[in-house]
C-alpha positions in Angstrom: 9.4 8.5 2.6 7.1 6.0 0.8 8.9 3.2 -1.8 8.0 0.0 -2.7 10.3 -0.8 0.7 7.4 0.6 2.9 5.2 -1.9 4.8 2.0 -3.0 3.4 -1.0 -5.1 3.4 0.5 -7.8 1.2 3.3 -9.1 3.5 5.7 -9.4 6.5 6.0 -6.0 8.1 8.8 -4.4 6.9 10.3 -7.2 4.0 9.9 -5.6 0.4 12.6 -7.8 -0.9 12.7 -8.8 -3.9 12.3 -12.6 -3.3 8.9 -11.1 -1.5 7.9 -8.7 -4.8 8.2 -11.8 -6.5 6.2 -14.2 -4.9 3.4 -11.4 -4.8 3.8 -10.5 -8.5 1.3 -13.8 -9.9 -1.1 -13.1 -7.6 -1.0 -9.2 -8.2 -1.4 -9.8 -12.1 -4.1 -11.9 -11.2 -6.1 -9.0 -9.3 -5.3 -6.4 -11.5 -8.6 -5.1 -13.4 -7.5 -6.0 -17.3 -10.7 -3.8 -18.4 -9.3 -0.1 -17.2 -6.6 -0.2 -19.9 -9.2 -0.5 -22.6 -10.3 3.2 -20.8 -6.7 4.5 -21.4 -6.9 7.7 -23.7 -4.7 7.1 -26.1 -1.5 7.4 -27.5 0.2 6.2 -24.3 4.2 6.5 -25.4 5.7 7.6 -21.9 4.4 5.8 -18.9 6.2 6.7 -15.3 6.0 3.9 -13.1 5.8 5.1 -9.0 7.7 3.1 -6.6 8.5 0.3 -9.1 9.7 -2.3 -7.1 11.7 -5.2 -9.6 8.7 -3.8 -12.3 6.4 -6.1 -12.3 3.4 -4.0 -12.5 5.3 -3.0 -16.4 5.9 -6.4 -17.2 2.1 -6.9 -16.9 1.0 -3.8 -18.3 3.7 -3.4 -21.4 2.2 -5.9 -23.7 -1.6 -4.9 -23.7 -0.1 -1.4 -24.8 0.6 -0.8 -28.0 4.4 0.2 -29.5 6.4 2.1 -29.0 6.6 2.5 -25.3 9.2 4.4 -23.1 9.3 3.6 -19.7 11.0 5.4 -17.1 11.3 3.4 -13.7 10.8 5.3 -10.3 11.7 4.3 -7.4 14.5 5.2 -4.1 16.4 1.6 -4.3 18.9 1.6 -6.9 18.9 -1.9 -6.6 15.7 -2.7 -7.5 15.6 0.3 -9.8 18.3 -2.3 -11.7 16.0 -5.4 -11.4 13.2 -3.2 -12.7 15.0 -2.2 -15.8 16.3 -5.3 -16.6 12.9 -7.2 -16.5 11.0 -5.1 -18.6 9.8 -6.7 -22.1 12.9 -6.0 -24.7 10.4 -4.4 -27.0 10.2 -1.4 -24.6 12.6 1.1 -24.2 13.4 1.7 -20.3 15.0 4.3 -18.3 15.5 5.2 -14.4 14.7 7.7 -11.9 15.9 7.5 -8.3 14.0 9.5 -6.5 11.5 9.6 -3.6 8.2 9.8 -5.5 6.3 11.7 -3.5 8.2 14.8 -4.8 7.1 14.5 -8.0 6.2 17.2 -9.9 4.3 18.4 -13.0 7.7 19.5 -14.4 8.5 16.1 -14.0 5.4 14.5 -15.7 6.4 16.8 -18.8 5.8 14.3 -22.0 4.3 11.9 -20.2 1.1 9.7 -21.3 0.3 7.6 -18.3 1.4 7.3 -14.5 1.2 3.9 -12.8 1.6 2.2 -9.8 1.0 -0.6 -8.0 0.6 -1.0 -3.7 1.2 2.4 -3.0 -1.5 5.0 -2.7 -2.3 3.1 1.2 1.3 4.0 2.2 1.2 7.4 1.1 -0.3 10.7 3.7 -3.1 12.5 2.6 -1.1 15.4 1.8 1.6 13.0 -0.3 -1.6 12.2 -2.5 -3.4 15.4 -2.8 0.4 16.4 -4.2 0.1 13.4 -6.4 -3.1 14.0 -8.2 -2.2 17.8 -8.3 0.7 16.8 -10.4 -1.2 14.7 -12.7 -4.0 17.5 -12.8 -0.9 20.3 -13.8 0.3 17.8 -16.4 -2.7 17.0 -18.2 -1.8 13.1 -17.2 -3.4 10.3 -16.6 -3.1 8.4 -14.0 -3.7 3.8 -13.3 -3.2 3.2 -9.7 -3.6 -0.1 -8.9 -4.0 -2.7 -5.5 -4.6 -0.2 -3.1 -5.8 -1.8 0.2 -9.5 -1.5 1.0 -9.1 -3.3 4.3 -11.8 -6.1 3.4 -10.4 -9.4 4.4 -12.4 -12.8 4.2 -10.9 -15.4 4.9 -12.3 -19.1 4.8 -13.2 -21.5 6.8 -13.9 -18.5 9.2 -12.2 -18.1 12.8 -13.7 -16.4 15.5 -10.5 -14.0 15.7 -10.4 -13.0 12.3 -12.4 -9.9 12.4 -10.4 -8.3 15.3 -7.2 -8.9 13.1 -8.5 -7.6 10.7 -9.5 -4.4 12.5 -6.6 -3.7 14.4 -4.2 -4.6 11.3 -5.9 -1.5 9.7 -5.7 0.7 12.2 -1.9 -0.2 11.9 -2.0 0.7 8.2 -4.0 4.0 9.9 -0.6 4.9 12.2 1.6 7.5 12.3 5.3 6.9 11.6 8.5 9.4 10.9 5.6 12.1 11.8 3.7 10.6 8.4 0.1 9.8 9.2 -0.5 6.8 6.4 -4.0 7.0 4.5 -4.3 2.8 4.9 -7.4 1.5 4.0 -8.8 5.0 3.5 -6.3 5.6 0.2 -8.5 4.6 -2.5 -11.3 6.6 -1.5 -9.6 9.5 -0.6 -7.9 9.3 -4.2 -11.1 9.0 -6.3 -12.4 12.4 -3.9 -9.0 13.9 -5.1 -9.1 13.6 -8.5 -12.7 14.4 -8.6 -11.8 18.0 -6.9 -9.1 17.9 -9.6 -11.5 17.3 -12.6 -10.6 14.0 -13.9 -12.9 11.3 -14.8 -12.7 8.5 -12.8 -13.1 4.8 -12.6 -12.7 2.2 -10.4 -12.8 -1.9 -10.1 -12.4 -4.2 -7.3 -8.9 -5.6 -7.8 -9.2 -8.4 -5.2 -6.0 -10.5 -4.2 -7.2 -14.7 -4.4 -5.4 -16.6 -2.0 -5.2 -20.0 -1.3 -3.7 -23.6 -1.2 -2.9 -23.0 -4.8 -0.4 -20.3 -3.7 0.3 -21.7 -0.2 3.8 -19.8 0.0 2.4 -16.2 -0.7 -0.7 -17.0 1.9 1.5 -18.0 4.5 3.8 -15.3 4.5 0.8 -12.8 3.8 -0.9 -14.0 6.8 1.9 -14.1 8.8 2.5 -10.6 8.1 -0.8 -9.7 8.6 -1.2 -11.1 12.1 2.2 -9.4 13.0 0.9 -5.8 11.6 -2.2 -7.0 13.9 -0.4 -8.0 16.9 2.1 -4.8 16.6 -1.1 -3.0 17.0 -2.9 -4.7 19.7 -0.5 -6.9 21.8 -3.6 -7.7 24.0 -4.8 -9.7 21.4 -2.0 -12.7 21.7 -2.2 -13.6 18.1 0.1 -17.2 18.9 -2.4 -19.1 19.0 -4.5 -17.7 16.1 -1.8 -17.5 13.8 -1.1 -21.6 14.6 -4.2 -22.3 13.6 -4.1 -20.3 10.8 -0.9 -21.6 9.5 -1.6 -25.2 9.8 -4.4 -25.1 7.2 -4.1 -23.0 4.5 -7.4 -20.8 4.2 -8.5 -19.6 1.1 -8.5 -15.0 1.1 -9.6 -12.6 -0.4 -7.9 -9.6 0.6 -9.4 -6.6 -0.7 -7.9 -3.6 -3.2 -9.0 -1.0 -6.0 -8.1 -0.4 -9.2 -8.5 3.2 -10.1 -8.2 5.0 -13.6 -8.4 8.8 -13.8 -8.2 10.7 -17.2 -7.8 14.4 -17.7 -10.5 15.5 -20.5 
């Protein structure tokens, strides 16, 4: 089941370390859309955070929300379930759930303001996020999901290979695994469609990731997990060579997610 262990978009296949969740988290604060938490209906007391990794998606959010705040910290790693709670501001109170999240319920949701996440809706099934919103819909609850992949990379200066990586690392976000078809690139969409059905109000931003020279650590490990999703996908392609090139230069990215808010009127 889906964590914030699951492979993604954002890095080597498979690595959802914490050393990795903290490289990412500047550049994730970067991309996140600032604007949708002006949209939140307030009060927001009790926010449940899905999958959430060593928290950094709370240590971003916590102060633009007002005090008091409860948070209670999901995810199936009691390790980073510990990292997670001792991150968060000290002006917050914090608690934990282990627990895979897609069995969430809206008995669980009970006195709850605001569900987050960060990176997950893409490694979720279509049924795992029809669940989710249904939850949210039950509960009254509004929900901020936030850097779900879109699949739009550009990368620059351009290389000739760069569109079939792109393609066939997004049909690898597209596979099936432990007999789990993963939404991929396809999440965001299919969320917005979900929680329309459901009757929530819904908006969206672009929530773009900004690579570069300037974080030359994150872009190399991003790319090289990116090529590897690619290559696991189509071996024919004999990414070697590509991912050399790549490598040796840094290339500034923009790799591609959505922000989406949805509020229960």
């Amino acid at each position: 089941m889906p964590d914030s262990h699951a492979p993604d978009e954002s890095g080597p296949t498979g690595e959802f370390s914490p050393d990795w969740l903290t490289l990412r988290e500047p550049a994730d604060a970067a991309a996140r859309a600032a604007d949708l938490v002006g949209e939140l209906p307030g009060p927001v007391r009790v926010i449940r955070d899905l999958g959430c990794g060593t928290g950094s998606l709370g240590r971003w959010l916590a102060p633009q929300l007002p005090a008091p705040q409860h948070w209670i910290m999901t995810d199936r790693d009691p390790a980073l379930l510990k990292l997670a709670a001792d991150g968060m501001p000290a002006e917050v109170t914090v608690s934990t759930d282990l627990r895979d999240v897609t069995a969430l319920t809206a008995a669980d949701l009970a006195g709850t303001d605001l569900v987050t996440c960060s990176a997950l809706l893409d490694l979720l099934t279509a049924g795992e996020v029809e669940a989710l919103v249904a939850a949210c819909a039950q509960a009254k609850v509004s929900a901020l999901f936030t850097l779900s992949v879109t699949g739009e990379v550009k990368l620059a200066p351009e290389d000739p290979l760069d569109q079939a990586v792109g393609e066939a690392f997004n049909e690898h976000q597209r596979r099936e695994t432990g007999g789990r078809r993963l939404l991929g690139p396809d999440a965001p969409a299919f969320a917005v469609a979900a929680f329309e059905r459901a009757g929530a109000r819904v908006l969206t931003r672009p929530s773009p990731w900004r690579l570069g020279p300037a974080l030359s650590t994150l872009t190399d490990q991003w790319l090289r997990g990116w090529a590897s999703a690619a290559g696991a996908q189509r071996p024919d392609l004999a990414l070697g060579a590509y991912l050399t090139r790549r490598t040796a230069a840094v290339p500034h990215a923009s790799v591609g997610h959505q922000d989406l808010l949805a509020i229960f009127e």
